[in-house]
C-alpha positions, -999 to 999 in steps of 0.1 A, spaced: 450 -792 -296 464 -758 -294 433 -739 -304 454 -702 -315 461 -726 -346 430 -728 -358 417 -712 -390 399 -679 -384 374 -695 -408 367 -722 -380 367 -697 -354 338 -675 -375 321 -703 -378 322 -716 -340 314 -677 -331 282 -678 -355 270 -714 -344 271 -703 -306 258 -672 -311 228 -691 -332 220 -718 -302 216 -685 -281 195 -666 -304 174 -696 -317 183 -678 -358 202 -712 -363 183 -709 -397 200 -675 -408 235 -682 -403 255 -664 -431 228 -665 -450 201 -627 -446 213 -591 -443 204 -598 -405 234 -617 -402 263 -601 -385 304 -601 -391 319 -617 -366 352 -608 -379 344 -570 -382 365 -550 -403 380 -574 -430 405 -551 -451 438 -546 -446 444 -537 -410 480 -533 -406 473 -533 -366 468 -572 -368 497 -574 -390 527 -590 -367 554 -591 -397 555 -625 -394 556 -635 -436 538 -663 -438 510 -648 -463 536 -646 -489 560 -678 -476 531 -701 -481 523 -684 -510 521 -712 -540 528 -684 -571 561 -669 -556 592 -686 -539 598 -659 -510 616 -670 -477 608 -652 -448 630 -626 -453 623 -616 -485 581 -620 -475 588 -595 -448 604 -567 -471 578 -572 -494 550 -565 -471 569 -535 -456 574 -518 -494 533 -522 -493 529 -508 -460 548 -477 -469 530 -472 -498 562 -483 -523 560 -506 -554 569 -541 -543 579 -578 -568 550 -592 -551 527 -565 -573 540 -581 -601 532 -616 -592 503 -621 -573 480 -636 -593 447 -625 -571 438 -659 -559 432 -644 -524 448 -677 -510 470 -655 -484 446 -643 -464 439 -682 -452 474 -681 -447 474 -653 -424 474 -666 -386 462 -628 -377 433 -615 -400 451 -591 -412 437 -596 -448 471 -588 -472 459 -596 -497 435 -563 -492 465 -546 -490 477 -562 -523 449 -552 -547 450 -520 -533 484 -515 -545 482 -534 -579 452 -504 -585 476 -476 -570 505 -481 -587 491 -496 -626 519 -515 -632 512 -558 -624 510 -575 -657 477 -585 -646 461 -549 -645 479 -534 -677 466 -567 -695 431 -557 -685 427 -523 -678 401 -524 -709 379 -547 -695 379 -525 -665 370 -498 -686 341 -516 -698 328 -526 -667 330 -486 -651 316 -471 -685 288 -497 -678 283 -487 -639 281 -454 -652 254 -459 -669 270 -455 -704 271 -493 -711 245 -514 -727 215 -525 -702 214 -553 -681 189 -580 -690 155 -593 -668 140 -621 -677 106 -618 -652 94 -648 -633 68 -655 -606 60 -631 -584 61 -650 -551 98 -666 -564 134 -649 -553 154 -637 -577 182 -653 -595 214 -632 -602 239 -641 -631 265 -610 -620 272 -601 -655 277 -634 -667 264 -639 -708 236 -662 -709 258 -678 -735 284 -688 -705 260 -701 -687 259 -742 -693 230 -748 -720 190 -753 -705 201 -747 -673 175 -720 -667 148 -740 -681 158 -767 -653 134 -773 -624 158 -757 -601 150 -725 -614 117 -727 -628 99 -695 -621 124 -671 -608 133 -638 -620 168 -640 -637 187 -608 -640 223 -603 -656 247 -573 -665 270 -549 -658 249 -531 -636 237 -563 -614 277 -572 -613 296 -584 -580 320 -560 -585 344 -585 -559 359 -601 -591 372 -566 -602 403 -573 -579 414 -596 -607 418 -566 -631 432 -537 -604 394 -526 -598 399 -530 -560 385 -497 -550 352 -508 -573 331 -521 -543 338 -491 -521 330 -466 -554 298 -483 -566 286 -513 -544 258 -496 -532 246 -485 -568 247 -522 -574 226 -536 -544 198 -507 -546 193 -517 -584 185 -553 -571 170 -540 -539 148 -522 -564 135 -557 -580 119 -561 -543 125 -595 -542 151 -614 -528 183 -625 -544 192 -659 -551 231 -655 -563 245 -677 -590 285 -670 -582 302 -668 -552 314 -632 -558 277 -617 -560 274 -638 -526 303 -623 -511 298 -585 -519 264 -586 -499 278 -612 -475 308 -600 -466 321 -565 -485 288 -548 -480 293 -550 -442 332 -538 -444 320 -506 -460 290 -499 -444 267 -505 -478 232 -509 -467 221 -543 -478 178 -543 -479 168 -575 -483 176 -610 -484 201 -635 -500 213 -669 -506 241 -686 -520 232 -709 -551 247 -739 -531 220 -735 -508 196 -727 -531 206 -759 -547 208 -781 -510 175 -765 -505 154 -783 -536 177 -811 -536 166 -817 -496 128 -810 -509 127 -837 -536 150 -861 -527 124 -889 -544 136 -872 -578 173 -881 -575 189 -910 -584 218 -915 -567 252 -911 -593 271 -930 -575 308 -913 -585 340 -897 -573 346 -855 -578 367 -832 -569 357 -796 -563 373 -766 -583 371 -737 -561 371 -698 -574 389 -672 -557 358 -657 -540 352 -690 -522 385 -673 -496 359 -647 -487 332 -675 -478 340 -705 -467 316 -717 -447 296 -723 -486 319 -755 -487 294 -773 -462 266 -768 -485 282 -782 -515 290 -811 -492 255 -821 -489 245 -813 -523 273 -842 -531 258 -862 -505 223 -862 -515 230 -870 -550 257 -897 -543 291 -885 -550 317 -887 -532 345 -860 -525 379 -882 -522 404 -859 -501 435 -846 -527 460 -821 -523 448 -788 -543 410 -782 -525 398 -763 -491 425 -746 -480 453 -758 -504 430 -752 -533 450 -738 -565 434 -711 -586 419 -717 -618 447 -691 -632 422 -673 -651 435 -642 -642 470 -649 -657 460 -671 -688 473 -641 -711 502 -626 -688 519 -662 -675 508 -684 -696 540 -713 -691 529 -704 -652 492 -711 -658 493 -741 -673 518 -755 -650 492 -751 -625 465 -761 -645 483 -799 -654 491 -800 -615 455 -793 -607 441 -822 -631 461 -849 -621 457 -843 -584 425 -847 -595 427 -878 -614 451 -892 -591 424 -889 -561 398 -907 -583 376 -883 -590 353 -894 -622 348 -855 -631 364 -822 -619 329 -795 -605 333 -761 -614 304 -735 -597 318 -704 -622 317 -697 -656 353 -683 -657 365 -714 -638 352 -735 -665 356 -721 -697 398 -721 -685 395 -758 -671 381 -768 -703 414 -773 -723 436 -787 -693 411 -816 -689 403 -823 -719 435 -829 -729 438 -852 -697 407 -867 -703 392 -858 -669 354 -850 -677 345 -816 -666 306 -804 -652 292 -774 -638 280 -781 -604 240 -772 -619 246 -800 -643 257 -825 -621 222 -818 -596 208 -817 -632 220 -853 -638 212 -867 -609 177 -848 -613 171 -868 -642 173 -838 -667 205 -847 -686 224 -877 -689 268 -880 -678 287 -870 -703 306 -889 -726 343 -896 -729 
């Protein structure tokens, strides 16, 4: 095996296990504000970039030989407008694709915010608007449901409760815990989809001291809360005060502590991944035991892990021909591995995944439902 080829997500991985078995934290990995980036600096460093195109050659949204991937990245690295601008659709997929680290897609947002012009950011430049009016303290207030005071926390991001699948936070998986939502308890990750890269740098650490000031710690319901305290807090230095879990562990966690509750569902899934699971892989290993203690199987198909597609939220309203295509490809790799249902973990994921498989007939569950199934509080859906 030639180990240079392996994915820098393996290699962080191998770093934090061996730097666990000497440290005896094997319990923390990736998981408390103790936990350190192996990677160091993640944004664009174009020291680590080699010119070598194969961020935007592999690229599934763009049909760019190596030639034409190499231009493009040297417009962005001299600070020029570039096609690429136009059509990136944010799904974060080249910085997998990059055999370096050099993060390009960093590189990317930055531009899309610089220069105003992608579809993508003109098409929601209000939304952004929203959101900063709202960090600013001029939007309405975030909500807090209080819970038990010896429970952690339980972050929407600003996620309605209304997009949030029905009961689920009267579910035993959640029963006690604080719940917070709102603009002011947002990721502010996912504001690379609207040319808000610069958001995390401006106001991340307004966001973690209003949860820091809940003094409890945070259990986060979407990857992109997870990866601005994970990951983004430690690129910019933002002080990160206490301590964090994914919900997939969160979920492993209670599944592992009352495994006489489950009954085993005994079906085939596949996974559809958001964007923000690029900036934490490693998640993926929790939501393979969640499958495995409830009884589902994962059947390997094309579009998931690395070759996962985007949901195409993003573009829905500025590509919609290119959107759907993707969205029909993504269904019936789906159906054509076996899967019984497609598993979404976030709310955007599957409010868009809703019409592609319906009309495909592919039954569609939040990943809390389906522990909620197998928990006993709901039943499979129908059809």
């Amino acid at each position: 095996m030639n180990l240079l080829l392996l994915d820098r997500a393996v290699w962080s991985l191998v770093l934090d296990l061996l730097d666990a078995l000497t440290t005896g934290c094997y319990e923390h990995i990736m998981r408390t504000k103790e936990t350190k980036c192996k990677w160091g600096h993640k944004m664009w460093d174009a020291s680590k970039c080699d010119l070598c195109g194969d961020c935007l050659v592999r690229c599934r949204y763009v049909d760019y030989d190596k030639e034409k991937a190499v231009a493009e990245i040297r417009l962005l690295m001299e600070g020029k407008d570039a096609d690429i601008l136009t059509k990136c659709i944010t799904c974060i997929a080249c910085n997998d694709y990059c055999p370096t680290g050099a993060d390009p897609s960093n590189l990317i947002f930055k531009m899309q915010e610089r220069i105003g012009t992608s579809p993508i950011v003109v098409a929601l430049a209000p939304f952004l608007d929203v959101i900063t009016k709202g960090l600013e303290g001029q939007g309405e207030p975030g909500h807090l449901i209080a819970g038990d005071p010896d429970k952690p926390v339980l972050s929407l991001d600003s996620f309605d409760f209304g997009e949030i699948p029905e009961g689920t936070l009267d579910s035993q998986l959640f029963k006690g815990m604080t719940v917070v939502r709102g603009i002011e308890y947002m990721s502010l990750v996912g504001c690379v989809h609207m040319g808000g890269e610069s958001f995390v740098e401006k106001y991340g650490q307004r966001v973690i001291d209003k949860l820091a000031s809940l003094g409890k710690d945070i259990v986060y319901f979407h990857n992109e809360g997870f990866a601005l305290v994970h990951v983004k807090a430690k690129e910019y230095g933002i002080t990160v005060p206490f301590g964090y879990m994914h919900l997939f562990e969160h979920l492993r966690n209670y599944l592992r502590d009352h495994q006489s509750s489950i009954s085993k569902l005994g079906k085939k899934v596949a996974y559809q991944a958001n964007c923000a699971t690029r900036y934490v892989p490693e998640q993926d290993d929790f939501l393979d035991e969640i499958f495995e203690l409830i009884g589902v199987k994962r059947p390997p198909r094309l579009y998931e892990r690395l070759n996962a597609v985007c949901c195409t939220a993003p573009i829905i309203n500025t590509n919609r021909e290119l959107a759907i295509g993707i969205q029909e490809k993504n269904v019936k790799d789906a159906i054509e591995c076996g899967a019984d249902a497609l598993i979404t973990s976030c709310p955007y994921c599957d409010r868009v995944m809703r019409r592609p498989t319906s009309q495909l007939s592919l039954t569609k569950i939040f990943i809390t439902d389906l522990c909620r199934i197998a928990l006993g509080e709901k039943p499979w859906p129908e059809g």
